[in-house]
C-alpha positions in Angstrom: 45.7 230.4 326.0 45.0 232.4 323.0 45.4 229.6 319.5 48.3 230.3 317.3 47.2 232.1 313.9 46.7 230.1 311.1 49.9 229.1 308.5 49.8 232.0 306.0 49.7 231.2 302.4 48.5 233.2 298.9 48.8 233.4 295.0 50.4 236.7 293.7 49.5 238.0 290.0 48.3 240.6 287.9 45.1 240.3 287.8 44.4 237.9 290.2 40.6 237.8 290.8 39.8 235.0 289.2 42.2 232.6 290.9 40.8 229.3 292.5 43.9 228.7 294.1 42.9 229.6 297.1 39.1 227.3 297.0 41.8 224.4 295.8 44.3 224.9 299.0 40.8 224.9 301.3 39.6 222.1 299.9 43.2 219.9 300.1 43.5 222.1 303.8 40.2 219.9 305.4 41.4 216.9 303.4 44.6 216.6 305.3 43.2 218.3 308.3 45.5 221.0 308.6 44.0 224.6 308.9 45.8 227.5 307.0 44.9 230.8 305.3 45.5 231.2 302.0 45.1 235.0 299.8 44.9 236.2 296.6 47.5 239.1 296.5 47.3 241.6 293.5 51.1 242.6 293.1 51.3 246.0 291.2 53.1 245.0 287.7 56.2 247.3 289.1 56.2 245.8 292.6 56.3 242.1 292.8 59.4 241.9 294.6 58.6 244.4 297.3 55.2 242.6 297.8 56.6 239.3 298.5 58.7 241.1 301.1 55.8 242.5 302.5 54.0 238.9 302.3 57.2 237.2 304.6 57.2 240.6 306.5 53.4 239.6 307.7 54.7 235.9 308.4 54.0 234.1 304.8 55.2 230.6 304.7 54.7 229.9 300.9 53.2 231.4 297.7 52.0 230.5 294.3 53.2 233.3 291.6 51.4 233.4 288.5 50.9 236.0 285.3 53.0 238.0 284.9 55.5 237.4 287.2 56.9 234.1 286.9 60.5 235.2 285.6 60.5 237.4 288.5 59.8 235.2 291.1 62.6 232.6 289.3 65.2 235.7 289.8 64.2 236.6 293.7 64.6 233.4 294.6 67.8 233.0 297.1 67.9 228.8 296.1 66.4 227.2 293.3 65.0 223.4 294.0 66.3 220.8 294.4 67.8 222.6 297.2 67.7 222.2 301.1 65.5 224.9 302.7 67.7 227.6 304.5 65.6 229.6 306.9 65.3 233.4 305.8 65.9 232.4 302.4 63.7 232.0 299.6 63.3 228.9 298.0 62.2 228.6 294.3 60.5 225.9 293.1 58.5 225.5 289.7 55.6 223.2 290.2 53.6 223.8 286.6 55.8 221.6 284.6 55.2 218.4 286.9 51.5 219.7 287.2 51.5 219.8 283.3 52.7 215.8 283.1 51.1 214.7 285.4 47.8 216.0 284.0 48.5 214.7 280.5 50.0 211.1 281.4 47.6 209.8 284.2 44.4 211.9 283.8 44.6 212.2 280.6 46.0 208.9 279.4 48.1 210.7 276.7 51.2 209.3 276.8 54.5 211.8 276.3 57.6 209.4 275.7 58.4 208.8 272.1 56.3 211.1 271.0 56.2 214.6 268.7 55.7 217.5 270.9 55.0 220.9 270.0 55.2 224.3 272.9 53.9 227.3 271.4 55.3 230.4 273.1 58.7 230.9 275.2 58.3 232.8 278.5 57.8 232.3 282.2 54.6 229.5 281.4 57.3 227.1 278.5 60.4 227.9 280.4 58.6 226.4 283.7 57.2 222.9 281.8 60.3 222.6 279.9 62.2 220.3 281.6 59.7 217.8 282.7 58.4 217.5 279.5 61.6 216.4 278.3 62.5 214.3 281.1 59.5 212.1 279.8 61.6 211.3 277.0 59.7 212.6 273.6 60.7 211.8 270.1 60.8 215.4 269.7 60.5 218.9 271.6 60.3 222.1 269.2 59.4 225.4 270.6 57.9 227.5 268.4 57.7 231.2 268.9 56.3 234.4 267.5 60.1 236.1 267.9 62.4 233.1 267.1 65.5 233.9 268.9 63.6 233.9 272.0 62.6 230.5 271.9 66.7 229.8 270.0 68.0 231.3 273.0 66.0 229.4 275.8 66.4 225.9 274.0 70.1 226.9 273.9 70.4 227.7 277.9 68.2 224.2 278.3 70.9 222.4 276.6 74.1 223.8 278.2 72.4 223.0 281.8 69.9 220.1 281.0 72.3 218.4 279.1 71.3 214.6 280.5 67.4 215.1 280.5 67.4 215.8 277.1 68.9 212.4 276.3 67.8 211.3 272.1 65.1 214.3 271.7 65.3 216.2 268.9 65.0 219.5 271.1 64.9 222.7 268.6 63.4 226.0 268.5 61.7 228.3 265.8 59.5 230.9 264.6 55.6 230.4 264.3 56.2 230.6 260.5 58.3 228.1 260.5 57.0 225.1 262.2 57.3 221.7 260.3 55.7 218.4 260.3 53.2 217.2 262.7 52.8 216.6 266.2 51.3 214.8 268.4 51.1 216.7 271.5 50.7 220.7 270.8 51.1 222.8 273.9 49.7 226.2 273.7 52.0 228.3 276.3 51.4 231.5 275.1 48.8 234.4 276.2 46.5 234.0 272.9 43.7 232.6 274.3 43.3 235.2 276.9 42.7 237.5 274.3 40.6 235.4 272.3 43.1 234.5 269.6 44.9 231.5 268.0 48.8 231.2 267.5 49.1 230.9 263.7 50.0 227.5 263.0 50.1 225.4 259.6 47.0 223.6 258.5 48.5 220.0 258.7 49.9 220.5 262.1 48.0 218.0 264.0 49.0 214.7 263.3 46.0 211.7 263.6 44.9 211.4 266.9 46.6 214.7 268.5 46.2 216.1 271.6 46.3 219.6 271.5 46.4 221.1 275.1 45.9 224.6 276.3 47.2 226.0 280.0 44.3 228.4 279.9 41.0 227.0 281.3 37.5 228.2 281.4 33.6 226.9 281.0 34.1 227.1 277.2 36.7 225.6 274.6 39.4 228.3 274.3 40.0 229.5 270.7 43.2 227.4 270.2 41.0 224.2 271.4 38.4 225.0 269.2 40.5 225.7 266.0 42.0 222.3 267.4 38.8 220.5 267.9 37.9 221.3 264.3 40.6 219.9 262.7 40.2 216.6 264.2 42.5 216.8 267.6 41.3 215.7 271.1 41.7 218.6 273.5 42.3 219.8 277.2 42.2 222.7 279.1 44.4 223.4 281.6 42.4 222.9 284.7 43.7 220.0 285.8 47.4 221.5 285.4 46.7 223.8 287.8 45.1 221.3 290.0 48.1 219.1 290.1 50.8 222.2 290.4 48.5 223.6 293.7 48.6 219.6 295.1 53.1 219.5 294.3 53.1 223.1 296.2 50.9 221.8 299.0 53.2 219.1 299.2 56.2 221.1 299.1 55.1 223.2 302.0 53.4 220.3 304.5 55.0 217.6 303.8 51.6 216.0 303.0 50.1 214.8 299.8 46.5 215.5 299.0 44.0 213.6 296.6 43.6 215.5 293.3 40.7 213.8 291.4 37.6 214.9 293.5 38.8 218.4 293.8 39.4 218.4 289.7 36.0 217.0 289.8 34.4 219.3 291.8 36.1 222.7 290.2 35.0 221.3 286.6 31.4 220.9 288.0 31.7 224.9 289.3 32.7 226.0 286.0 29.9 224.2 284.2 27.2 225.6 286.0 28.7 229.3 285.7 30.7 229.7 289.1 
């Protein structure tokens, strides 16, 4: 009798080469000893949707989305979690925010409640961390954005429907001109780093003993952590983010949970040495 093929899985974006989300899924695949294929897909900028239809056509069971279309995938999505899974539906479920805390709270030891906590940018990446940041209960949440009604308008959407997470915080939004104060937790969301640049933020931003935390990873410092590093903050890349969102999707589609900390391990060793 001919074996059944493999559970399909992949990660759609644009570009996509570079992903490891596929090496991370092996890796947590033989830990649980469950066997599954999981793709990169390169979804033309214009034709996300009719690649996922194409992907569930082929008999995809689950997918990571990633740059650019997060947004998109929110709005294809037939249910939006917490929701019970309806079969030929699509359920949408955002896994980078709890990847996000989870990275900053246990690995990192950087605690989030009661503290000053600044998101820089205020698309798909800040509108997907949003709500578990502030179900962690900061002092304060201010988004700060290049175009400041963007950010006004999706701290304003947060607080109609997130009314009870938000709770005490002082949950604002602004321009990049016009942040105030210092923080303890700065967030970089937005796309700078992949082109080598640095949101512009005031000089006294970082408040003594900062964290300053970028969602972009690589071998290197990226220039926000550098321009960070500089003036005095500790800093983290976004590696283990994506570590922890890949181990809350696994879990989401097997019902299993894997061990995160050798897999970080072994992915930071690979990007040392070049690979």
């Amino acid at each position: 009798m001919a074996q059944a093929a493999p559970d399909l899985y992949a990660v759609f974006g644009n570009p996509i080469a570079h992903s490891k989300s596929p090496r991370i899924h092996a890796i947590f695949a033989q830990q649980c000893g469950h066997t599954l294929r999981y793709e990169k897909r390169l979804a033309p900028l214009d034709g996300f949707a009719a690649s996922v239809q194409a992907f569930i056509a082929e008999g995809g069971r689950g997918a990571n989305v990633t740059v650019p279309f997060k947004l998109e995938a929110h709005a294809l999505a037939d249910e939006l979690a917490p929701a019970a899974r309806v079969d030929g539906k699509i359920l949408g479920d955002n896994t980078d925010g709890a990847g996000l805390v989870t990275d900053i709270v246990e690995r990192a030891g950087q605690a989030i409640a009661g503290r000053r906590v600044l998101v820089l940018g205020a698309g798909g990446a800040t509108r997907g961390v949003l709500l578990p940041l502030l179900q962690q209960g900061p002092q304060q949440l201010l988004v700060a954005n290049r175009t400041a009604s963007t950010a006004q308008q999706m701290v304003a959407q947060f607080q109609h429907d997130f009314a009870a997470s938000i709770g005490h915080t002082a949950f604002a939004a602004c321009g990049l001109d016009h942040i105030a104060g210092q923080f303890d937790l700065i967030i970089n969301a937005t796309s700078a780093s992949l082109q080598a640049q640095v949101p512009t933020l005031p000089e006294n931003v970082f408040a003594t003993d900062a964290m300053a935390y970028d969602m972009v990873y690589g071998k290197d410092l990226t220039p926000f952590l550098a321009y960070a590093q500089q003036r005095g903050a500790r800093v983290r890349d976004g590696l283990g983010m994506l570590v922890e969102q890949a181990a809350r999707a696994f879990f989401i589609w097997r019902q299993i949970q894997p061990e995160t900390h050798a897999v970080y391990a072994a992915l930071r060793s690979e990007l040392q040495s070049g690979q």
